[in-house]
MIMIVO-43964 format. One record per residue: x, y, z of N, C-alpha, C in turn. Coordinates in steps of 0.05 Angstrom, whole numbers, plus 5000, padded with zeros to 4 digits. Each point is the difference from the previous one (the first is absolute). Example, Ala and Ser with C-alpha at 12.3 -4.5 7.8 and 13.67 -1.06 7.14 Angstrom:
<pts>
526448865156498250245000501850245000;499350214986501650245001498550225014;
</pts>
This chain:
<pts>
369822741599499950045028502249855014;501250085027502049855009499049685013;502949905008498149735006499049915020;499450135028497750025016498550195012;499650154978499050245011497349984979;498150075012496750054987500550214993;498350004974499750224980499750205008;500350354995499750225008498450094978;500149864974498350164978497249835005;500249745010497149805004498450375035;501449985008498150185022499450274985;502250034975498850324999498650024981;498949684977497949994988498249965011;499449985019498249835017498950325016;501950165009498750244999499150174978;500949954975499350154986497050054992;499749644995496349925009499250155012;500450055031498150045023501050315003;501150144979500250345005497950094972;499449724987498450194974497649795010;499549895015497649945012498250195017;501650065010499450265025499750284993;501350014977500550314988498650034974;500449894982499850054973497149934988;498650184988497949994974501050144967;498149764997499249715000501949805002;498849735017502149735009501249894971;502249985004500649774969499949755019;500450005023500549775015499050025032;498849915009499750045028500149715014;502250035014502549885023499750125021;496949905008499150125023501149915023;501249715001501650015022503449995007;500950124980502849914996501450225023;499150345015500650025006499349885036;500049845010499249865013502449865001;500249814983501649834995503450065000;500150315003503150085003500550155029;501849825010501250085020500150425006;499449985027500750435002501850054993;502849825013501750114997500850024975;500049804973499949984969499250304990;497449985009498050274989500950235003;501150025027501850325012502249994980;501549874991502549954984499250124970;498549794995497850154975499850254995;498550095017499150225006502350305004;501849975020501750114997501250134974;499849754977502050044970502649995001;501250075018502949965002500249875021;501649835002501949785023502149974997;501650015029502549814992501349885012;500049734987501549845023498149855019;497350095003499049945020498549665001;497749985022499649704988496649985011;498949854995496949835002501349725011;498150015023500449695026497249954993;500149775013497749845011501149915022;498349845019502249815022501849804990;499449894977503049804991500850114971;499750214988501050024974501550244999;502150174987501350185006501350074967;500050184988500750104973500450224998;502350134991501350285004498650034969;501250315001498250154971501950154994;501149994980502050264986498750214997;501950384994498850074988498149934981;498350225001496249954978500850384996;501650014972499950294992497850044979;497750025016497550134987497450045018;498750164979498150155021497749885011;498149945017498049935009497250064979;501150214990497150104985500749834962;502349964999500549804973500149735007;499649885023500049755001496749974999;499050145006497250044996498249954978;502450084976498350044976501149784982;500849745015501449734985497449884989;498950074981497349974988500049694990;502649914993500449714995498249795019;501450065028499249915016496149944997;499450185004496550035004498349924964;501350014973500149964984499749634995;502549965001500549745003499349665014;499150215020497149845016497950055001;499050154988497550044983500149714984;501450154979500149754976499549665008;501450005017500449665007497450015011;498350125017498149895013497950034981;499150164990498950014971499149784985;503849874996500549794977498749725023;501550005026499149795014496550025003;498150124991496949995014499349874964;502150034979498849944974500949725003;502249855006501149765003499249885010;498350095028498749775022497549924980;498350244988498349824990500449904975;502549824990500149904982501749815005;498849945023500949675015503250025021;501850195005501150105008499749965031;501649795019499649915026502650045017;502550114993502049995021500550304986;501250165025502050244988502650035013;502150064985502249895011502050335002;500850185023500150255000502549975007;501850044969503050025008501950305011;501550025018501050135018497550185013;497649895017498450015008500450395013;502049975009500850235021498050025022;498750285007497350055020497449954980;500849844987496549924980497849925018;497550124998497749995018497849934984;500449824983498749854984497949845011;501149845021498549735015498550105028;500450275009497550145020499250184983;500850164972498150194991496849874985;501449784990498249914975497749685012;499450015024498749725011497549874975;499450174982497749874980501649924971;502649975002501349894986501949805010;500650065021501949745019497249745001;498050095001497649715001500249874981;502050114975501049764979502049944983;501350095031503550034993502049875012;501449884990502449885025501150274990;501150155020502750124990503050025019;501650054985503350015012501550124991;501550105022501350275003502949824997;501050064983503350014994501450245007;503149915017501250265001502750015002;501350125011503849915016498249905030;501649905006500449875033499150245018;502150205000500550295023497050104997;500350084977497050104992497749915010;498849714995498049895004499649975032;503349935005499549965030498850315013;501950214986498550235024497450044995;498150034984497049934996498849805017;501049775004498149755009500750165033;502150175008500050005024498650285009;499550224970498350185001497249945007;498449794985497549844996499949905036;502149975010499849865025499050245023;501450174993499450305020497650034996;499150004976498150174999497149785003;500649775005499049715006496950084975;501149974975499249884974499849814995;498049805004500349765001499649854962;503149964986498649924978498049834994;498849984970497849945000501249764991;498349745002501049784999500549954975;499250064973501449944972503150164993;501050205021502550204999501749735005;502149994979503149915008501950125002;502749995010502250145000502349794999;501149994973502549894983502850175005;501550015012502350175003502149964980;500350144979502350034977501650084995;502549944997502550214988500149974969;498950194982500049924978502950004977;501650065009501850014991501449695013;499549945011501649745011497549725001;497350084989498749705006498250064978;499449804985497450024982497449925003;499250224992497350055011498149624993;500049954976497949785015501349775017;502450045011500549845013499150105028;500050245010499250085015496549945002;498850014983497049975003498649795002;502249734988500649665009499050095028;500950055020501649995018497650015020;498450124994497150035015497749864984;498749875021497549724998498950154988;499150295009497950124991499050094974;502649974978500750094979498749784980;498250074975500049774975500350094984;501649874990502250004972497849964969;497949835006497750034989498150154994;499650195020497450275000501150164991;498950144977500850324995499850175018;502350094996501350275012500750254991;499050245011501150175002502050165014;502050134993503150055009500350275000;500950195010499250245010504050085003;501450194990502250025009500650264988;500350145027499950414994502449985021;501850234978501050175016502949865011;500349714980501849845011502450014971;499449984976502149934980502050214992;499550235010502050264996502649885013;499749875027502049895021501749754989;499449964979500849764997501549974972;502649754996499850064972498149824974;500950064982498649984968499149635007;502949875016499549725001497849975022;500250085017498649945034496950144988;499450134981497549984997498249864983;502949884978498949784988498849805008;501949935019499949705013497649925019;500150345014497949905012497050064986;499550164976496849974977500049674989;503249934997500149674989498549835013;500250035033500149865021496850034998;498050194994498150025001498749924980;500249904965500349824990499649745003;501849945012500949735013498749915016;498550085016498349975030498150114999;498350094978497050095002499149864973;496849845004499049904970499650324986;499249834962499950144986497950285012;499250224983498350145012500650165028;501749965011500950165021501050254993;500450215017500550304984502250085028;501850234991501550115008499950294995;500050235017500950235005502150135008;501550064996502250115002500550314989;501150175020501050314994502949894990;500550224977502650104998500750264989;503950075003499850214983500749994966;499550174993502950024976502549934998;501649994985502550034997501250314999;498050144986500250375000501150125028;498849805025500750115022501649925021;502549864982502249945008501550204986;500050094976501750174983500050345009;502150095019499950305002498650164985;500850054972500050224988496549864992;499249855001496649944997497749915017;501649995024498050015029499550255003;497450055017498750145014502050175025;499050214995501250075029498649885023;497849875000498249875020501149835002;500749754981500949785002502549975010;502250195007502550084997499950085033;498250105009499550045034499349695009;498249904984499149835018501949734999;502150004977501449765010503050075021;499350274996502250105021499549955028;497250025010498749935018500849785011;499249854980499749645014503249765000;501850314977502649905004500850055033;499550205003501750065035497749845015;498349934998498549765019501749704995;501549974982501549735003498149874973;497850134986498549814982499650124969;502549894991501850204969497149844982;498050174985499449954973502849974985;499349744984502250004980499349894971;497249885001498449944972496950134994;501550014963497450034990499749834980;498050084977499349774976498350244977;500449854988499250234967497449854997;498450185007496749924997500249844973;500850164978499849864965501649714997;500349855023501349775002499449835021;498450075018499849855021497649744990;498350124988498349714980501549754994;502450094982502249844991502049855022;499550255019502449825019498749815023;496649984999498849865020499049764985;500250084979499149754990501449755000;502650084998502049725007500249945029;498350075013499949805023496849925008;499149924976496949945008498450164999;499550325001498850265010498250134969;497750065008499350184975498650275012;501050214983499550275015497450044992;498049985018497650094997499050304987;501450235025500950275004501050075002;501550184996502750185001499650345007;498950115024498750285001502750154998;499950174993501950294990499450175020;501750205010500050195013497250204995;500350034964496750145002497849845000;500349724990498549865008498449975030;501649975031499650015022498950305005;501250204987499150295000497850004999;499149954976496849934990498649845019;500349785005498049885021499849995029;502150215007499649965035500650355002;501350224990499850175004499050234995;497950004979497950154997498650195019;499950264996497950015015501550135038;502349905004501350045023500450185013;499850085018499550275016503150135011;501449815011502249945011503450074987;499450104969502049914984501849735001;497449875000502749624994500250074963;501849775001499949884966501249805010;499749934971501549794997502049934999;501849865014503349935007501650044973;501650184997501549964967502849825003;499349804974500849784998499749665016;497850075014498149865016498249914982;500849664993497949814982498649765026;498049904991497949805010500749844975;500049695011500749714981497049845005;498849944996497749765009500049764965;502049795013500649774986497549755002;501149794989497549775003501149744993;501449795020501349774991499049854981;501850004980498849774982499249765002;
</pts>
């Protein structure tokens, strides 16, 4: 993403929630209030499918939008999105009861975690990590719409590529470096490279006791390679290239065991494309599937 501009893919996951909340049987996910949570003018943009040039205000925040060459009705069917947060909340309702007291939601985006879920915030610190631009236009969205967070919600402002994460999580009283944690991070390591996602699973390592767990989406390596990506996959990083936000990594599922392990990490699970097929799209009325070349990571600090 550029460097003060809030995410355009954080609002149009954030719709993606609240268009298969509203629309779709059966829910893989219901983000009953995310569309709420996005500005009209965002939504009209959305909605539209094509833009250009144009931009989303608030009274102090301002972010132009490149071409978005794709359609309204395929941004629709980013099954990742609604998939992938499934999973984590899932994995987070098995973690809390297994002593599990902070959750720590890296590049938070429009996450509606801490007003959707109040009978799990009763035993949760949680905190929203993000970029600066980002977080700020939310806290000033939450202000419009006078959301009053709930008092265990934090908000840590991050550039992950320029600050490491547990130094950032130092940084707030509210944070113990003691309590197990769970760590929640979708939708963020495509953006980043091979190092910047090391450093920062290291950093989580480093700053959470043993027994803490990590979730993380990623892709393949298949869907960086032309001649073996998807034609899906091949739209959609076209997409988020002319938004200013280039996917540029993946990881070879048959190695990522090996490669987490040298920083502390043990792979619990590793879901596969048919794997996720199998457990969240069954049954679907809607034609979703499952994202191809779209893996789920759920790790566990040693």
């Amino acid at each position: 993403m550029k460097e003060n501009q809030a995410s355009f893919s954080a609002m149009t996951t954030a719709y993606i929630r609240a268009y298969h909340s509203m629309n779709d049987t059966p829910k893989i996910f219901d983000d009953f209030l995310a569309y709420r949570l996005i500005p009209q003018e965002v939504r009209e943009l959305i909605e539209q499918g094509l833009t250009k040039e144009k931009q989303f205000n608030d009274s102090e925040h301002t972010a132009p939008i490149s071409d978005l060459t794709t359609t309204f009705a395929s941004l629709m069917k980013a099954t990742n999105v609604l998939s992938r947060a499934r999973y984590t909340e899932d994995t987070l309702e098995k973690v809390v009861k297994q002593g599990v007291k902070q959750y720590v939601i890296l590049g938070a985006g429009m996450d509606t975690f801490a007003f959707r879920r109040p009978e799990l915030m009763e035993r949760l610190e949680v905190f929203e990590v993000d970029h600066p631009a980002t977080q700020n236009f939310k806290l000033l969205r939450l202000a419009d719409l006078e959301w009053e967070p709930p008092a265990g919600l934090h908000f840590l402002p991050i550039d992950f590529t320029k600050e490491n994460l547990a130094t950032a999580l130092t940084r707030s009283s509210s944070y113990d470096p003691k309590v197990k944690s769970f760590f929640s991070w979708l939708g963020v390591t495509m953006y980043l490279t091979r190092e910047e996602v090391f450093a920062t699973l290291r950093s989580i390592a480093d700053i959470a006791p043993s027994g803490s767990a990590v979730v993380f989406d990623y892709f393949d390596t298949d869907a960086f390679i032309p001649e073996k990506s998807s034609s899906e996959m091949q739209k959609k990083q076209e997409v988020f290239n002319n938004l200013g936000e280039k996917m540029i990594t993946g990881f070879n599922p048959s190695t990522l065991a090996e490669d987490i392990a040298s920083i502390g990490l043990s792979l619990y699970e590793n879901l596969s494309p048919a794997d996720i097929e199998e457990r969240y799209f069954q049954g679907s009325k809607d034609g979703h599937h499952a994202p191809e070349h779209g893996h789920f990571a759920y790790a566990i600090v040693e």
